[in-house]
Biotite code that builds the C-alpha atoms (Angstrom):
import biotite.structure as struc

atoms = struc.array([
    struc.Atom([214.894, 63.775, 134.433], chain_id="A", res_id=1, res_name="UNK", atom_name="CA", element="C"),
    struc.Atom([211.697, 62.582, 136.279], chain_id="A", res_id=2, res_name="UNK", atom_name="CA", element="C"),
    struc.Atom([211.683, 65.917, 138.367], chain_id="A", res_id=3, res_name="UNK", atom_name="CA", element="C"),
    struc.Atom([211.869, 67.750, 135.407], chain_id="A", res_id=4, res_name="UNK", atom_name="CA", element="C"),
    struc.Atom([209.200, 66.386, 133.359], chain_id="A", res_id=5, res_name="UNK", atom_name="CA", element="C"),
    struc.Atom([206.940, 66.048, 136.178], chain_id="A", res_id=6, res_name="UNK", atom_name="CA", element="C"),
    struc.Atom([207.804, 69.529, 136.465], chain_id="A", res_id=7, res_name="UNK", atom_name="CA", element="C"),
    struc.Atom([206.529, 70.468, 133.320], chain_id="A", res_id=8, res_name="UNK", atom_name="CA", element="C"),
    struc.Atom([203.366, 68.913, 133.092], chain_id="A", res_id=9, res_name="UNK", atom_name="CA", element="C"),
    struc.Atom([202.290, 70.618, 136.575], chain_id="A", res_id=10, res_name="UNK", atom_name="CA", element="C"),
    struc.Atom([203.297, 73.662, 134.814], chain_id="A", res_id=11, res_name="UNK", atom_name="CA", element="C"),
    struc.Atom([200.967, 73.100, 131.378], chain_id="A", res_id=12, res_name="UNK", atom_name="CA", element="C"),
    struc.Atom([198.077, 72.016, 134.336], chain_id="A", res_id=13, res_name="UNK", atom_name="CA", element="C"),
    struc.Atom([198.278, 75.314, 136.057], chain_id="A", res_id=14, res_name="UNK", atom_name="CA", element="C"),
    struc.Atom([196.570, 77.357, 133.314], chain_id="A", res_id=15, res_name="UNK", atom_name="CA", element="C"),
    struc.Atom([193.970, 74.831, 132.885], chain_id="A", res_id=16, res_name="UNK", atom_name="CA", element="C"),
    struc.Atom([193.544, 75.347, 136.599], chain_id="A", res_id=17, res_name="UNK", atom_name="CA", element="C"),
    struc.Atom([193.123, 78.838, 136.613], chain_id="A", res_id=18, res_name="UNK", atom_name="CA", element="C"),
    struc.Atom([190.759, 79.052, 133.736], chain_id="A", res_id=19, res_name="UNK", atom_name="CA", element="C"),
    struc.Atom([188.566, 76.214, 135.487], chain_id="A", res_id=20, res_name="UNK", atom_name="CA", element="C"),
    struc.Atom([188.813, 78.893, 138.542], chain_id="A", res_id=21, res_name="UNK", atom_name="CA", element="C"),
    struc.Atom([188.179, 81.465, 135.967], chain_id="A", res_id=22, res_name="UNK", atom_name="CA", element="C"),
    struc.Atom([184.915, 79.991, 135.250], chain_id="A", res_id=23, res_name="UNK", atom_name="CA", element="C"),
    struc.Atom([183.588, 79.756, 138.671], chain_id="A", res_id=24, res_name="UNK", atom_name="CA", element="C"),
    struc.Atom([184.354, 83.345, 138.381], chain_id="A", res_id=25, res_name="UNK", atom_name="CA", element="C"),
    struc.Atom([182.555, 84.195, 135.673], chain_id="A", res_id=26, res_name="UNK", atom_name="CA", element="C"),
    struc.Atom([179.741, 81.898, 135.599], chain_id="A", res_id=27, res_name="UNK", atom_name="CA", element="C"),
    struc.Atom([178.238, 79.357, 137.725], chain_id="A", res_id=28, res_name="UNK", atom_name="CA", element="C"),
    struc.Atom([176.210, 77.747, 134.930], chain_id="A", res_id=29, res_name="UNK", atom_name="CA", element="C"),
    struc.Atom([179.355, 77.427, 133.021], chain_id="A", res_id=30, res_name="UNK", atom_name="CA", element="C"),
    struc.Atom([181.235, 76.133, 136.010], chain_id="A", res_id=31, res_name="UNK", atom_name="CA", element="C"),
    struc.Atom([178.692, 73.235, 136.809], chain_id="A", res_id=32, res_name="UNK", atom_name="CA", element="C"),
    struc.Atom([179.229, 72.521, 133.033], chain_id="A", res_id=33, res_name="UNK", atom_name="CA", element="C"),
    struc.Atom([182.887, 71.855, 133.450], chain_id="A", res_id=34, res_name="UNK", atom_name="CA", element="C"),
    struc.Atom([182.243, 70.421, 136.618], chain_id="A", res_id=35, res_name="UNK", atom_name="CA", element="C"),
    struc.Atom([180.057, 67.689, 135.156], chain_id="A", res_id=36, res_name="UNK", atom_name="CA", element="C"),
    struc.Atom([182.967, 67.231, 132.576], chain_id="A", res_id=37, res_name="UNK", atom_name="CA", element="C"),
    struc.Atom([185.037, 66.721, 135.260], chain_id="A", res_id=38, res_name="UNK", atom_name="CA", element="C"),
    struc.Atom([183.098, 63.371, 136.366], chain_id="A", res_id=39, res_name="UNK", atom_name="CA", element="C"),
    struc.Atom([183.948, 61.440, 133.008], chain_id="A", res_id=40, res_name="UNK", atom_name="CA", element="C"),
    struc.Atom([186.572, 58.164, 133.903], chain_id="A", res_id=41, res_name="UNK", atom_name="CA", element="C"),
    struc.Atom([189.079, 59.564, 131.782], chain_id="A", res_id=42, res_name="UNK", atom_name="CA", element="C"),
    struc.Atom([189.089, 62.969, 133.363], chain_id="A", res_id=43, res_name="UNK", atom_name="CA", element="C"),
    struc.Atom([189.230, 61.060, 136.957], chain_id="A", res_id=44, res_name="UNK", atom_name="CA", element="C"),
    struc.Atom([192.112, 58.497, 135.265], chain_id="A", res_id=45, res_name="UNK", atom_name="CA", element="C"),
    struc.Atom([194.223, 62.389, 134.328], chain_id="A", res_id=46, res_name="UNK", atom_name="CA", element="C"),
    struc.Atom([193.426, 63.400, 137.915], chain_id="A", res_id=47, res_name="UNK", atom_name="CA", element="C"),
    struc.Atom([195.273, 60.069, 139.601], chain_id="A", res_id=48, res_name="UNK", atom_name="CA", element="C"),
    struc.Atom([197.906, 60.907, 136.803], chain_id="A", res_id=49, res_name="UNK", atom_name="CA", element="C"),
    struc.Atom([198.564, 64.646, 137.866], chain_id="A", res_id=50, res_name="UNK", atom_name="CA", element="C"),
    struc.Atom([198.386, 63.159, 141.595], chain_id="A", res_id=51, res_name="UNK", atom_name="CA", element="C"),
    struc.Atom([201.186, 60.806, 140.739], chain_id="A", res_id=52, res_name="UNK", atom_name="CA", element="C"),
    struc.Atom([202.989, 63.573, 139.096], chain_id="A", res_id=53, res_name="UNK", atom_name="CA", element="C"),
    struc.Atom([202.812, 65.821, 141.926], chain_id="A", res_id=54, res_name="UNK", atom_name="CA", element="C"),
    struc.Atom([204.317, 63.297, 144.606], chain_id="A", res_id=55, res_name="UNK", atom_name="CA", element="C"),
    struc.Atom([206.922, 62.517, 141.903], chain_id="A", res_id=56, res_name="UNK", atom_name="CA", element="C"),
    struc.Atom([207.756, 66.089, 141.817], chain_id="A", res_id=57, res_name="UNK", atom_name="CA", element="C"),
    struc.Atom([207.280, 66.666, 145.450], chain_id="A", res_id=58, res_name="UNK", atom_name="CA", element="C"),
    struc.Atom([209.745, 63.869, 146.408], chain_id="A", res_id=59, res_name="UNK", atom_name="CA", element="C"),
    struc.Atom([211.912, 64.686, 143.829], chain_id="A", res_id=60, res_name="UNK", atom_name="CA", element="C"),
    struc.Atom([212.415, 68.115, 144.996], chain_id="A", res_id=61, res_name="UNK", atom_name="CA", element="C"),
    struc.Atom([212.878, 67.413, 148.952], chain_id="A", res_id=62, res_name="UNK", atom_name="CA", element="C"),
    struc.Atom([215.583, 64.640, 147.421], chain_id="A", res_id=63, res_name="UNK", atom_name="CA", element="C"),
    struc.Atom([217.455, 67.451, 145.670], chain_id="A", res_id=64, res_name="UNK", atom_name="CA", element="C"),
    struc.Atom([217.346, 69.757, 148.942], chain_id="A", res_id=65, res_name="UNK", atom_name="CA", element="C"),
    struc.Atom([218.626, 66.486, 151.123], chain_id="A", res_id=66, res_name="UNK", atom_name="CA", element="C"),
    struc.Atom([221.635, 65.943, 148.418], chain_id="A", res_id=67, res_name="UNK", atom_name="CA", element="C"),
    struc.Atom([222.107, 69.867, 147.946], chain_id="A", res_id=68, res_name="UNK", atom_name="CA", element="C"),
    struc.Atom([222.450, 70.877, 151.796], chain_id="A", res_id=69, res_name="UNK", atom_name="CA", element="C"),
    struc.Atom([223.502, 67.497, 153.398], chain_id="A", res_id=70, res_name="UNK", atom_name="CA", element="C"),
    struc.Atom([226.696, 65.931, 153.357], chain_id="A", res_id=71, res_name="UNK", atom_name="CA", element="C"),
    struc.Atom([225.212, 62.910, 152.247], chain_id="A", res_id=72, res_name="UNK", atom_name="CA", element="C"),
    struc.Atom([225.538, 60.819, 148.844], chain_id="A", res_id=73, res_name="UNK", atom_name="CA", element="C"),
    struc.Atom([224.620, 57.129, 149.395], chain_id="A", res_id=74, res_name="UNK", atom_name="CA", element="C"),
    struc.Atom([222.038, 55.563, 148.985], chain_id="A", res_id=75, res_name="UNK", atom_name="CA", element="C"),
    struc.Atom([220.451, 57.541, 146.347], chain_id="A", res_id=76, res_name="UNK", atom_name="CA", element="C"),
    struc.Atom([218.625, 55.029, 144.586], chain_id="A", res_id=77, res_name="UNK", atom_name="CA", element="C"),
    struc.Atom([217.239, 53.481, 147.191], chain_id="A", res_id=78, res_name="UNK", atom_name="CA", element="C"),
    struc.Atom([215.954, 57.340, 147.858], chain_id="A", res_id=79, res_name="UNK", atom_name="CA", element="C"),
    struc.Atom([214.886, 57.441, 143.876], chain_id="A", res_id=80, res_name="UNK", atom_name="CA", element="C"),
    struc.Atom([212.819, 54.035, 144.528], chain_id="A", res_id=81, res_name="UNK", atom_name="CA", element="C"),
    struc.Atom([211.653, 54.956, 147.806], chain_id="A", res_id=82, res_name="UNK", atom_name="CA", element="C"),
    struc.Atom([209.993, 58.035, 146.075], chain_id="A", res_id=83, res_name="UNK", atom_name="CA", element="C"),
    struc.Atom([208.618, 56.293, 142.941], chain_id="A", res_id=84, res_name="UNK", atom_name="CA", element="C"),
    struc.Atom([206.954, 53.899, 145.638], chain_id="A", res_id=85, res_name="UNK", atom_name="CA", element="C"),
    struc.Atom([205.180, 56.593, 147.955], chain_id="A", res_id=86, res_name="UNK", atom_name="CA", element="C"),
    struc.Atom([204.404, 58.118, 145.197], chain_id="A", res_id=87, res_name="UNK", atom_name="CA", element="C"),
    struc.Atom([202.376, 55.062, 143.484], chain_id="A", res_id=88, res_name="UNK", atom_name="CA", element="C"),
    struc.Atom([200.853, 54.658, 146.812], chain_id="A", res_id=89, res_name="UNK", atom_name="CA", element="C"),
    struc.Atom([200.129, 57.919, 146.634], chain_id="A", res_id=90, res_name="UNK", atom_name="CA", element="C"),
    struc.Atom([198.003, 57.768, 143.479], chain_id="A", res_id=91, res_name="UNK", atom_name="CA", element="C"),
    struc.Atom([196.594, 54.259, 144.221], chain_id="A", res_id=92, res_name="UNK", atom_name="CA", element="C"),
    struc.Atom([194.968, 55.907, 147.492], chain_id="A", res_id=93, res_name="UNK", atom_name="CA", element="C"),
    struc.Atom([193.939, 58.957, 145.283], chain_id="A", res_id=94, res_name="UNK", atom_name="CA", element="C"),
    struc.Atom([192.604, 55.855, 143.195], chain_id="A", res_id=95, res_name="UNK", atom_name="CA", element="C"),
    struc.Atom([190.900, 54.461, 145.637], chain_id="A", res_id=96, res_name="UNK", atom_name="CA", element="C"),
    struc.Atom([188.936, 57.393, 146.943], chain_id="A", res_id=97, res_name="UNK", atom_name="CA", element="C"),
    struc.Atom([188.015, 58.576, 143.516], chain_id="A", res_id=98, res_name="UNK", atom_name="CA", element="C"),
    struc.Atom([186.443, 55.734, 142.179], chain_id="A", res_id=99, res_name="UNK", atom_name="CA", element="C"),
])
């Protein structure tokens, strides 16, 4: 259920991401605009957010491919908590460097 939530936020992101590339495209005033948007702490605290999701998605995809092509079945929770963990770590360095 993770996967596929995380899944669908990166998806609603994407268009937002291409109209922010969009405006670097079409404008450079514009763009600086948006990129001075981007600098507000809430924007940065949605940026560690969609890094988290990412990770979650990322790890939750290479699990399914492990469980999916090996013949190999324990131990999936400790895989499921292993991924939530790298993937907080993940964000907390993302964190980190951001602030």
């Amino acid at each position: 259920m993770v996967h596929r939530l995380s899944g669908l936020a990166l998806a609603i992101f994407l268009p937002l991401h291409f109209l922010a590339l969009g405006l670097a495209i079409d404008s450079e005033a514009r763009f600086e605009d948006f990129l001075r948007w981007t600098d507000r702490p809430l924007v940065k605290l949605a940026e560690i957010g969609l890094m988290f999701l990412f990770t979650v998605h990322l790890l939750g995809g290479l699990r399914i491919l492990v469980i999916e092509n090996f013949d190999w079945r324990d131990g999936q929770k400790q895989l499921a908590t292993a991924a939530a963990a790298l993937s907080a770590l993940v964000a907390f360095a993302f964190l980190t460097r951001v602030f």
